[in-house]
C-alpha positions as CSV (number, residue, x, y, z in Angstrom):
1,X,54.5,7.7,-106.0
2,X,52.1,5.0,-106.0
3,X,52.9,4.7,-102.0
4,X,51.6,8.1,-101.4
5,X,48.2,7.8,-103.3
6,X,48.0,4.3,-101.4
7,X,48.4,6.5,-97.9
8,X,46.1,9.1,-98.9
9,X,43.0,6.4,-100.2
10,X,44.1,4.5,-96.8
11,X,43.1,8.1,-95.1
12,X,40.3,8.8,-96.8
13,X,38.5,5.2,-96.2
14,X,39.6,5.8,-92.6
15,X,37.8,8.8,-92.4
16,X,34.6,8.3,-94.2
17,X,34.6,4.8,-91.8
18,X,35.0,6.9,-88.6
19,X,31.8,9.6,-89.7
20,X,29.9,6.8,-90.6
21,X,29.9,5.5,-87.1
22,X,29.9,8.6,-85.4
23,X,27.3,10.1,-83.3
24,X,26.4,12.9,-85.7
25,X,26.2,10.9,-88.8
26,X,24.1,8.4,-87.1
27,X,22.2,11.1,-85.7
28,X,21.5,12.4,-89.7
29,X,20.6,9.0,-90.7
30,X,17.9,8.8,-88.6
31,X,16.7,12.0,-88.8
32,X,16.6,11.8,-92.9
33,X,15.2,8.4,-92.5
34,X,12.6,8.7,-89.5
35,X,11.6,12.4,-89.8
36,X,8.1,11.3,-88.1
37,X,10.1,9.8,-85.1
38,X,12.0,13.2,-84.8
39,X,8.4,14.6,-84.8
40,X,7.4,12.6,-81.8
41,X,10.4,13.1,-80.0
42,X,9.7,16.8,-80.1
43,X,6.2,16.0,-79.1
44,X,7.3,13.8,-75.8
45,X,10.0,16.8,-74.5
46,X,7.4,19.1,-75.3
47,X,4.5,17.2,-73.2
48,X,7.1,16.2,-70.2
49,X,9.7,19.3,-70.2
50,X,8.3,22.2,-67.7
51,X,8.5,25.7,-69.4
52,X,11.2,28.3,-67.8
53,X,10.2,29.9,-65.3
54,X,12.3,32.7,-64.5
55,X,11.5,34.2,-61.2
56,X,12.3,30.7,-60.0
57,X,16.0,30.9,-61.4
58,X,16.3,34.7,-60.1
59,X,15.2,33.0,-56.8
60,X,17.9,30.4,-56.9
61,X,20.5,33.3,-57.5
62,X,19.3,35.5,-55.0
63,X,19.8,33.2,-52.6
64,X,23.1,32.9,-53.4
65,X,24.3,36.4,-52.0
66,X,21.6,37.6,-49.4
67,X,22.1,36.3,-45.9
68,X,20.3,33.1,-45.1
69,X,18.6,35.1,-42.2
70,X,16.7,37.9,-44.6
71,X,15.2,35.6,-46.9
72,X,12.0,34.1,-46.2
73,X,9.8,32.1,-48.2
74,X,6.1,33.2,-48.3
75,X,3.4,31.8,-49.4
76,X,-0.1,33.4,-51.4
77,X,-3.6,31.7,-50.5
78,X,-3.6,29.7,-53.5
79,X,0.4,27.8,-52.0
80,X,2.2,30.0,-54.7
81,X,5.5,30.4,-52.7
82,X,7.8,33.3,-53.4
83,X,10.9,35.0,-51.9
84,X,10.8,37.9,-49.4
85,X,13.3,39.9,-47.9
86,X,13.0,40.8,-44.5
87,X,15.4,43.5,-42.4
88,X,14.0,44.2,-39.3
89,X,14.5,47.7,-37.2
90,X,17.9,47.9,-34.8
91,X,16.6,50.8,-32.7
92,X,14.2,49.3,-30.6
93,X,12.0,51.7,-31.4
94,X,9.5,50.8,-34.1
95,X,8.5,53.4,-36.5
96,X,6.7,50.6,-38.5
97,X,7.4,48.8,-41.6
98,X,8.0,49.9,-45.1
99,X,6.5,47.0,-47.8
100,X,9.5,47.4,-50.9
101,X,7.8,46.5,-53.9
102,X,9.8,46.7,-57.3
103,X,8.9,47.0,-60.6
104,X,7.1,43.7,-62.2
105,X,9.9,41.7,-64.6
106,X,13.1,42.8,-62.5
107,X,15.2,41.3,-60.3
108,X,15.1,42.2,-56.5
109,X,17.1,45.4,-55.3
110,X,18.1,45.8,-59.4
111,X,17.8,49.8,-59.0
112,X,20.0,51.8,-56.2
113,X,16.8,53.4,-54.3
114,X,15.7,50.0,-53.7
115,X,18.5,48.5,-52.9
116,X,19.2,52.0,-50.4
117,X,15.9,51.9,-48.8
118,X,16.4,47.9,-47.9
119,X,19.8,48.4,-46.5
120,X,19.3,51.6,-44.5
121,X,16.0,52.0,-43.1
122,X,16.3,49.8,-39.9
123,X,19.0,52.3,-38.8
124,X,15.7,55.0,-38.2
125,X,13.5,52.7,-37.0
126,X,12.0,50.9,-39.9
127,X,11.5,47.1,-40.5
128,X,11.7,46.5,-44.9
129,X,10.2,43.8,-46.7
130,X,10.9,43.6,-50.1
131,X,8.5,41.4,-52.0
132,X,9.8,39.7,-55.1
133,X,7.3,40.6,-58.2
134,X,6.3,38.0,-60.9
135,X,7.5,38.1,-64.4
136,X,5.7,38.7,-67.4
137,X,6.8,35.6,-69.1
138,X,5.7,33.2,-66.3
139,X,1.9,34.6,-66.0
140,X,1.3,34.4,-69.8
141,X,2.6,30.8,-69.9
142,X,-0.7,30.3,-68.6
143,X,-2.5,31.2,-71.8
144,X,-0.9,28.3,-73.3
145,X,-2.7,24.8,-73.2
146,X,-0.2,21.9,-73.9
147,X,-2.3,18.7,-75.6
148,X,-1.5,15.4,-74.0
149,X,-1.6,13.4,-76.9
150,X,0.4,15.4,-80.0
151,X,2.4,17.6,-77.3
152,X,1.2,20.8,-79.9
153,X,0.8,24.2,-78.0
154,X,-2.0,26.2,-78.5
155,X,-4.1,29.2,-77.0
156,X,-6.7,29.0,-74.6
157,X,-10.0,30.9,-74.8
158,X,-8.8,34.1,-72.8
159,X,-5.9,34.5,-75.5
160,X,-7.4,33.5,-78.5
161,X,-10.1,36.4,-77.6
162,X,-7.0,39.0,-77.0
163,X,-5.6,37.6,-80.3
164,X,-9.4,37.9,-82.2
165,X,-9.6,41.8,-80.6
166,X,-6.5,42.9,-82.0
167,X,-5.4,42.2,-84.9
168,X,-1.8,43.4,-84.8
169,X,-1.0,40.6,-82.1
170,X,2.9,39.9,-81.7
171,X,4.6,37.1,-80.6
172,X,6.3,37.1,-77.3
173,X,8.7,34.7,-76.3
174,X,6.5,31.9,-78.0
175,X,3.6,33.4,-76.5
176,X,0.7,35.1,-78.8
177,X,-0.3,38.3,-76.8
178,X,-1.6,42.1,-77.7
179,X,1.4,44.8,-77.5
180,X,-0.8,46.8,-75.2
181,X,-1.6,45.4,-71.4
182,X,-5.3,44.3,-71.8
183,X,-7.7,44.2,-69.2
184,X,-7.6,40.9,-69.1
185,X,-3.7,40.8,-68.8
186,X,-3.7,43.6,-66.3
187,X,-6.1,42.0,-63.9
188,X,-3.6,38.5,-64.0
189,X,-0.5,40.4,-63.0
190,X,-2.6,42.8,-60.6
191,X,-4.4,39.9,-58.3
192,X,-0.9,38.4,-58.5
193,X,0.7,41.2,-56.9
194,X,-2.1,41.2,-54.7
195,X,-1.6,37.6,-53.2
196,X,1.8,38.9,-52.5
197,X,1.2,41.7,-51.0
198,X,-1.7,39.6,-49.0
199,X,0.9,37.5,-47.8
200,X,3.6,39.9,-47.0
201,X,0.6,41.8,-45.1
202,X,0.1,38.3,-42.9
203,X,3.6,37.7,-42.4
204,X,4.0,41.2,-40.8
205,X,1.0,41.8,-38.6
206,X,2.1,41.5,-35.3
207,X,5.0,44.1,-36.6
208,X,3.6,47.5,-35.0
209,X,3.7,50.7,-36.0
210,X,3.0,52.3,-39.1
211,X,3.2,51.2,-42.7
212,X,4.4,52.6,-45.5
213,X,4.3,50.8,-49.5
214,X,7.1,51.8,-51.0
215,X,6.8,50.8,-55.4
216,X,8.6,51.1,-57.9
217,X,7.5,51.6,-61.8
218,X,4.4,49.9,-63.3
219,X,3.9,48.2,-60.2
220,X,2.7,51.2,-58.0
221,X,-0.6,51.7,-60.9
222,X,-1.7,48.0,-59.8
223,X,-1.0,48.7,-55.8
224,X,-2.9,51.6,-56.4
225,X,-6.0,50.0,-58.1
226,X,-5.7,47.0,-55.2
227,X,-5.7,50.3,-52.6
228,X,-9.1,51.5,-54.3
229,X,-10.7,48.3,-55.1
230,X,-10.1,47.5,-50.9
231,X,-8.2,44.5,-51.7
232,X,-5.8,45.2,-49.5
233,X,-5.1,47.8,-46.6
234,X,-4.9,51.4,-46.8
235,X,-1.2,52.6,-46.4
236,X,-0.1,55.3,-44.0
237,X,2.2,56.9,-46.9
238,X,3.2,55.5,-50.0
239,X,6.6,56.3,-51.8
240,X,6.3,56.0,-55.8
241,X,9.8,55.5,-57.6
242,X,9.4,56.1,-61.8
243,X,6.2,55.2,-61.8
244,X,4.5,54.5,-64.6
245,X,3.0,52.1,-67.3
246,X,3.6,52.2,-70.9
247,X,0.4,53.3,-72.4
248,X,-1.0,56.6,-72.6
249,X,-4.2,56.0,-71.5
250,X,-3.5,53.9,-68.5
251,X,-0.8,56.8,-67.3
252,X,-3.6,59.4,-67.8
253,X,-6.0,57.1,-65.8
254,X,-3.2,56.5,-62.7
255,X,-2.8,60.3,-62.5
256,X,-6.3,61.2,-61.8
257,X,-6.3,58.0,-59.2
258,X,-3.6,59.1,-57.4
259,X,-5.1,63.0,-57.2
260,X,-7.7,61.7,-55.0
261,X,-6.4,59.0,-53.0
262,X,-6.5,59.8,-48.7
263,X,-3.0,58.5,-48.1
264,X,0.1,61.3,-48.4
265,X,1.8,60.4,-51.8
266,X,5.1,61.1,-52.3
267,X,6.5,60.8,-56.3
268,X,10.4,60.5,-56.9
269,X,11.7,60.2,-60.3
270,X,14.7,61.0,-62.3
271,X,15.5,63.9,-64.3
272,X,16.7,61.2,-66.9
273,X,14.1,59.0,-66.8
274,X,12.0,56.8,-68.9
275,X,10.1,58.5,-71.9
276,X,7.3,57.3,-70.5
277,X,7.7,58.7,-66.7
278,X,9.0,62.5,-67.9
279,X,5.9,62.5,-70.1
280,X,3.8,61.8,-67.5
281,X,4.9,63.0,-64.6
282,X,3.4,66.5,-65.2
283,X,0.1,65.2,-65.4
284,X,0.2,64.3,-62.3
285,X,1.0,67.2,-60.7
286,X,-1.9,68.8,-62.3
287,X,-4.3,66.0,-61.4
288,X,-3.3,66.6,-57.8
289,X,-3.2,70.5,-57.7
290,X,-6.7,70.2,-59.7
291,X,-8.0,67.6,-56.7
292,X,-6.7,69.5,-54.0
293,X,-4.3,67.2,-52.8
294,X,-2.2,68.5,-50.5
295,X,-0.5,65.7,-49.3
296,X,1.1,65.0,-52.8
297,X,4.6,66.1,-53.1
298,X,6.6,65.6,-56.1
299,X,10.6,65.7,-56.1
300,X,13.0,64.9,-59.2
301,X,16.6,63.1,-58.6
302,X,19.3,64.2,-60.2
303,X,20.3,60.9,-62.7
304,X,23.8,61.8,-62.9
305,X,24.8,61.0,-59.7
306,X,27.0,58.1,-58.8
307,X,24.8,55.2,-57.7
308,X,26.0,55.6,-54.0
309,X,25.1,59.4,-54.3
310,X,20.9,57.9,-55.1
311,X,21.2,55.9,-52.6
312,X,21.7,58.8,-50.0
313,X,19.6,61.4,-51.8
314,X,16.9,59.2,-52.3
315,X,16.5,58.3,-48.5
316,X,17.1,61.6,-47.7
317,X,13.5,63.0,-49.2
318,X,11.9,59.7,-48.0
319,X,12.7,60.4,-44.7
320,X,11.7,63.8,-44.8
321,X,9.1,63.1,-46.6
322,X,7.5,60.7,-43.9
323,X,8.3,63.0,-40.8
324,X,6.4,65.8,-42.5
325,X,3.5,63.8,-42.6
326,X,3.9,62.9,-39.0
327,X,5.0,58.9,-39.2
């Protein structure tokens, strides 16, 4: 009897010995005793740890997969470098080349059109190069201002005036930003869209032939506004895949742009798309019937086919899209 209580005291000391010295406890100790040291700690990873950015981990996986050959690295006017996909044209007779530009905060090739048109239009005679877009999260990293000394985030003046004009401001992913995209946030991710496109334009230009901008959902509104604005070249067609952006107002504002644009237009979407596309997507057509343009044309998908069967009927109606218009 009095051997077995011995053996279980023996076990306990052993045990409250071992925790005392281990890692964990240690790591309480210090923490209940130095809670201004844990402060500082937080402070120093905060000052000297870089914040995620995630089209630079997409990046790293894409190159995984794709062919050393078709990626190249591009690089905007202010040395932002960025991925590109390049497939040039295997009939040795160049149509032109067709700029892929998916939707802001997606990965590249992520829906089967895009993925489709990358893969299969060299076979007709047209080079593709798909431009990776940036992510939300690594613009509005830039409304944060880090302070040397405490390592405390805060906003800078551009945010704290979004957060001032609107006062049902939400928190996203740490960042303090209105729900709805602000001028000020729309003109960020449009002139970055633009210094890709700039550089994609530069990379290509002694492709010949024509050129076709082929977008996909919010990013065609901000190709659009760099079309009008001049920032960068009028297209010979463009090809819009679900486009739209998720406010009313700014989808009523990209329909009557597109009515009276110069360039043939044609508008693909699916009949089980977004909310935001089906509303819209009417409008549109009105916009451009009311405008007179008749080099609009507007064709739904059918949603429930297999993703192989989009593929095919999407570059089907591209293709006969761009040989009505004469390219």
């Amino acid at each position: 009897m009095h051997s077995s209580v011995l053996k279980v005291t023996l076990l306990i000391s052993l045990a409250i010995n071992l925790f005392s010295y281990s890692p964990l406890a240690i790591s309480a100790a210090e923490s209940g005793a130095n809670a201004e040291d844990s402060k500082n700690i937080k402070s120093t990873l905060l000052k000297h740890i870089p914040a995620l950015n995630l089209g630079n981990l997409l990046t790293q996986d894409l190159k995984r997969y794709i062919p050393e050959h078709n990626i190249e690295i591009l690089k905007t006017s202010n040395d932002t470098p960025f991925v590109a996909l390049l497939k040039e044209e295997t009939t040795g007779l160049p149509k032109g080349i067709s700029f892929i530009i998916p939707d802001i905060n997606q990965p590249i090739l992520r829906q089967a059109a895009t993925n489709a048109l990358y893969k299969n239009l060299d076979v007709h005679g047209w080079s593709s190069l798909v431009l990776t877009m940036p992510f939300l999260d690594d613009i509005t990293q830039n409304n944060l201002i880090i302070n040397s000394d405490t390592g405390n985030a805060s906003l800078n003046d551009a945010a704290t005036k979004n957060i001032e004009a609107d006062p049902n401001a939400i928190v996203i992913n740490n960042y303090e930003l209105p729900p709805a995209y602000n001028d000020e946030l729309n003109n960020q991710v449009k002139e970055e869209i633009g210094l890709r496109l700039s550089a994609g334009f530069e990379f290509s230009k002694s492709m010949p032939g024509f050129y076709l901008i082929i977008c996909e959902g919010k990013s065609c509104f901000w190709i659009n506004q760099l079309i009008a604005e001049q920032s960068i070249p009028m297209p010979d067609a463009m090809i819009m895949l679900s486009a739209h952006m998720p406010q009313q107002d700014l989808n009523k504002q990209f329909a009557e742009a597109i009515s009276i644009t110069d360039f043939p237009v044609l508008d693909l979407y699916l009949n089980n798309d977004s909310a935001w596309v089906n509303t819209t997507i009417s409008w549109r057509k009105k916009m451009a019937r009311k405008n007179f343009k008749t080099n609009y044309r507007q064709r739904q998908l059918n949603g429930s086919y297999s993703y192989q069967g989009q593929q095919v009927r999407t570059l089907k109606e591209i293709l006969g899209f761009i040989k009505a218009v004469g390219l």
